[in-house]
N, C-alpha and C positions, 0 to 999 in steps of 0.2 A: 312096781306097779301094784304088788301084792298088799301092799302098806293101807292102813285104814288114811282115810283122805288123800290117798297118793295121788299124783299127778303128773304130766309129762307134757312138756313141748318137743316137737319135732318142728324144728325149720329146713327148707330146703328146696330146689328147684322144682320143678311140675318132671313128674314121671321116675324121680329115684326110688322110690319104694316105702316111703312113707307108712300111705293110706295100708299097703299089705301088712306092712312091720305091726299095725297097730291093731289088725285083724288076727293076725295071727297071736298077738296078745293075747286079746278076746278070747279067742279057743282057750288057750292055755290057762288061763286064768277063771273059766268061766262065767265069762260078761256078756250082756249082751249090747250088740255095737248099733252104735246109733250114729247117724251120717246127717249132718245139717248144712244148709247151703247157706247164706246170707243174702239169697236174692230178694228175699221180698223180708221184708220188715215182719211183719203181721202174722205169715205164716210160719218164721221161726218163732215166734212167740208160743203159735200155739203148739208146734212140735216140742216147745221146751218144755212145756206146761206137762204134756202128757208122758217125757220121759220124768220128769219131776213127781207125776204120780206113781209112776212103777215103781221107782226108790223109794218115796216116802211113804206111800198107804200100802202096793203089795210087797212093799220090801225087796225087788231086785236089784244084783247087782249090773248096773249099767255105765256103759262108756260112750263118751259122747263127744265127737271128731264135729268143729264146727270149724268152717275154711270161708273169711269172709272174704269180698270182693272189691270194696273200696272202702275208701277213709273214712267215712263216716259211720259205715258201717263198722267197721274195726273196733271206732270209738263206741258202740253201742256194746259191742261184743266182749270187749274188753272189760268195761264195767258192769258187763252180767254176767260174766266169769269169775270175777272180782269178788261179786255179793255173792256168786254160789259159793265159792272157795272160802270165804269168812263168815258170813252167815248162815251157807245151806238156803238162805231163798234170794229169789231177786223183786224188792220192791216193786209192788204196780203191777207184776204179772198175772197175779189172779184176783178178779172180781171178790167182792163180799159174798157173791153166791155162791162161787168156787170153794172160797176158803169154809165154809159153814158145809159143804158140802162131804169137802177133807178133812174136815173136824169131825164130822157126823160120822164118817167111816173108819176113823181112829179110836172112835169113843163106842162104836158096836166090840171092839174086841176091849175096850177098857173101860164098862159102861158108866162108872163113877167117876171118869177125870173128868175136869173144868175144862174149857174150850182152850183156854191159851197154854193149859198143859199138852193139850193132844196135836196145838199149833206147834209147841218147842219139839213133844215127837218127832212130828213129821219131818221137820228140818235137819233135827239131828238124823234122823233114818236115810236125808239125803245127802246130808255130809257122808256119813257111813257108806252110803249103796252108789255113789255118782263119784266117776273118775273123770275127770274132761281132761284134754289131749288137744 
């Protein structure tokens, strides 16, 4: 878990000990654990967004447990897991005023880099800092 872009699936019935196994990671490893539901579309988006800024502009190490609840949802989930694990972003999640936003706050601590340097940062900072489970 300790591994730079490590990662881990847990499969298993409702109630074996999962969600704790993975908390107690967290402690040990010093993460902070992030719990997303797949109920609503729109509001895992924007919960993603914001652990996406922890990792990439203040640099936290974060874990982030996402449990979806039907098939389509799975498929969403799946290929935004997918783009975090190989690219460190997920297309389409943030607006052009988001990313100029995250660019802006990358570039106050590196005030000479170019925009799509302080974009490749960021990503890399959340490939490094984001462990999903």
């Amino acid at each position: 878990l300790q591994q730079a872009g490590g990662h881990l699936v847990m499969l298993g019935l409702a109630g074996v000990g999962r969600r704790s196994c993975i908390q107690l990671a967290c402690r040990i490893i010093h993460s902070q654990y992030h719990h997303i539901s797949m109920g609503n579309k729109l509001e895992y988006k924007e919960q993603l967004k914001a652990i996406l800024m922890d990792c990439g502009v203040k640099g936290e190490q974060c874990t982030l447990v996402v449990v979806a609840k039907g098939d389509q949802e799975q498929d969403d989930l799946h290929h935004d897991l997918h783009e975090l694990v190989v690219c460190g972003e997920v297309q389409g999640l943030f607006n052009i005023d988001e990313v100029e936003n995250i660019v802006s706050q990358i570039t106050d601590s590196n005030s000479n880099t170019a925009s799509s340097k302080c974009w490749k940062s960021f990503t890399k900072r959340v490939r490094q800092n984001l462990q999903d489970r």
